[in-house]
C-alpha positions in Angstrom: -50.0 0.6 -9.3 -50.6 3.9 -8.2 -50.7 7.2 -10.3 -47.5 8.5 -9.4 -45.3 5.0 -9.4 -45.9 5.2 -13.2 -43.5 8.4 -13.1 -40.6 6.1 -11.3 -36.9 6.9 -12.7 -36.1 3.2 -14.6 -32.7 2.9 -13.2 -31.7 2.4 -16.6 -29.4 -0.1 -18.9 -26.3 -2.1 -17.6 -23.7 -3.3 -20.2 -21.2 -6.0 -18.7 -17.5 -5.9 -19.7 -16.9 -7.4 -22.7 -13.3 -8.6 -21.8 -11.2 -8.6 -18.9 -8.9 -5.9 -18.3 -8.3 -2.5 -16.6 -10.6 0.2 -16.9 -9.4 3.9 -18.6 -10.9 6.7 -18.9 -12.4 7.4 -22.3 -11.0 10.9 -22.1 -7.8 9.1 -22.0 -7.3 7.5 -24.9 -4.4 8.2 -27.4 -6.9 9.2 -29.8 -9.1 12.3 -30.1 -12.1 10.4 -31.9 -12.4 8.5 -28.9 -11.7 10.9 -26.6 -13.1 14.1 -27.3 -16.5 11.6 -27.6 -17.2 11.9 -31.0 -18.4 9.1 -31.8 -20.5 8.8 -28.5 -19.5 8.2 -24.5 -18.2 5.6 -22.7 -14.6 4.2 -21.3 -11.9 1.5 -22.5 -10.5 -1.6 -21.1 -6.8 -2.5 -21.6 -7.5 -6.1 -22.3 -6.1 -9.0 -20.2 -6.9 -11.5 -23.0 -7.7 -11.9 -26.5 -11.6 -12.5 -26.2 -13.9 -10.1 -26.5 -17.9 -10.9 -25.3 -21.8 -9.6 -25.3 -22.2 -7.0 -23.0 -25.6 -7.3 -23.8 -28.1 -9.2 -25.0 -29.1 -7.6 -28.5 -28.7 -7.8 -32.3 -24.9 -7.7 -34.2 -25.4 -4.5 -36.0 -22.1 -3.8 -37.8 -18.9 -6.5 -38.0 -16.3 -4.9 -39.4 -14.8 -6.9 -42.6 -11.4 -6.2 -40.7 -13.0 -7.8 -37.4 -11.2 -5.3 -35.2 -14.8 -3.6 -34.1 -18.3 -4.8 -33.6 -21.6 -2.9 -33.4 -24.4 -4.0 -30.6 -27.9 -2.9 -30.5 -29.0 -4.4 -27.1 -32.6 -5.1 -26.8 -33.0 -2.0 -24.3 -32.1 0.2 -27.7 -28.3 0.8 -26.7 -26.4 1.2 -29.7 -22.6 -0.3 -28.8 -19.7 -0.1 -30.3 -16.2 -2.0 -29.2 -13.1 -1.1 -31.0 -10.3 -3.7 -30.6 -7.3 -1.5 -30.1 -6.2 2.0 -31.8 -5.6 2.4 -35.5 -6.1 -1.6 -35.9 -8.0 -1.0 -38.7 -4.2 -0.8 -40.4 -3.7 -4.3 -39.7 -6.4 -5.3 -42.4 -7.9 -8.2 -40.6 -4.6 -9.9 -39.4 -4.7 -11.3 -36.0 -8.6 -11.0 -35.7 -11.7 -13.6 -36.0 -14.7 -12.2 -36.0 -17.0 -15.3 -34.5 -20.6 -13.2 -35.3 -21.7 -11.6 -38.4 -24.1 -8.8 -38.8 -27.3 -10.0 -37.9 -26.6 -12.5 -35.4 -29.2 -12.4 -32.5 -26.4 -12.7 -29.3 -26.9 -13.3 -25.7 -25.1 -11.4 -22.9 -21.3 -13.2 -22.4 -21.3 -15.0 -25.8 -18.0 -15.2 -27.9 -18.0 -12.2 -30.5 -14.3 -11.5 -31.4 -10.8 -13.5 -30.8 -7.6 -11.5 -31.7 -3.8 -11.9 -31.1 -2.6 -9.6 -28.3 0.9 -10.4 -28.5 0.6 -10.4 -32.9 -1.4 -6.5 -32.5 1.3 -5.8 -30.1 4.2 -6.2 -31.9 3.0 -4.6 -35.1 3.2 -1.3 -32.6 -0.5 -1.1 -32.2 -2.0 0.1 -28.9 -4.5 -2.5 -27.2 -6.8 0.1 -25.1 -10.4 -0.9 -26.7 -13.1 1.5 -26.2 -16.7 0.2 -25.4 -18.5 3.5 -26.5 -23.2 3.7 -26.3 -22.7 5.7 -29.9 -26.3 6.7 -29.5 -25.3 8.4 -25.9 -27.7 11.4 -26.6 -30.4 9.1 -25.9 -29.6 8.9 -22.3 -29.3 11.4 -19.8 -26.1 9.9 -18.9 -23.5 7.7 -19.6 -21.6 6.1 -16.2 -18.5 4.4 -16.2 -17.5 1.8 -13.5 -15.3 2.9 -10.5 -13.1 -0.3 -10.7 -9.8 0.1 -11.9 -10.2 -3.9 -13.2 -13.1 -5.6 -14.1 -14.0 -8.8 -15.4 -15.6 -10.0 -18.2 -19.2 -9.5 -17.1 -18.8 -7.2 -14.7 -21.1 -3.8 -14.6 -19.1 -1.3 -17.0 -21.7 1.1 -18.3 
């Protein structure tokens, strides 16, 4: 190794999808938490199914008791968070099973959350799920896919 390859750029962390759907914008989304970044960068899938997996291996830092949103910290130091949906925190738990609790060591692509589309849906609740790195200041960037669609496990982040 030479002296200057130890000052190589990493090219940094990839997080998968963790559910099929198509890709908006984080700036996008119905809600200013989201998107005015608040609670850190990112984008958010329109979900395609009612599954939602590791983009990472890492650690389950926070399951919410209401199992709409689950916290990641991957083992590269990314702190994730996915939030099933807008204002589904209203629907107290119903049509969500969390299937990790906080603590759980997870692998990239395991099962972490199963909810009701069609149930969230026609309680008048929007579906768009952000997949935000909350600890975004850590990185000198945050990019988003191009696709307009991915699939569970492709590149997101």
């Amino acid at each position: 190794m030479g002296f200057f390859d130890r000052f190589k750029k990493d090219k940094g962390i990839e997080l998968t999808a963790p559910m099929k759907g198509k890709c908006v914008s984080i700036k996008e989304v119905p809600d200013p938490t989201f998107a005015e970044e608040i609670l850190g960068k990112g984008i958010a899938v329109i979900p395609q199914d009612g599954h939602v997996y590791a983009p990472a291996d890492g650690k389950i830092s926070t399951v919410f008791p209401t199992g709409h949103a689950v916290g990641i910290t991957t083992a590269d130091g990314a702190e994730i968070l996915i939030h099933i949906g807008l204002d589904t925190v209203q629907l107290n738990g119903e049509g969500f099973q969390a299937r990790v609790a906080q603590g759980d060591r997870v692998k990239k692509g395991q099962l972490l959350v199963s909810f009701d589309m069609a149930f969230i849906e026609e309680k008048g609740y929007c579906l768009e799920t952000p997949v935000l790195v909350t600890n975004s200041d850590n990185y000198l960037e945050v990019v988003e896919t191009a696709a307009e669609h991915v699939a569970q496990g492709d590149v997101l982040l």
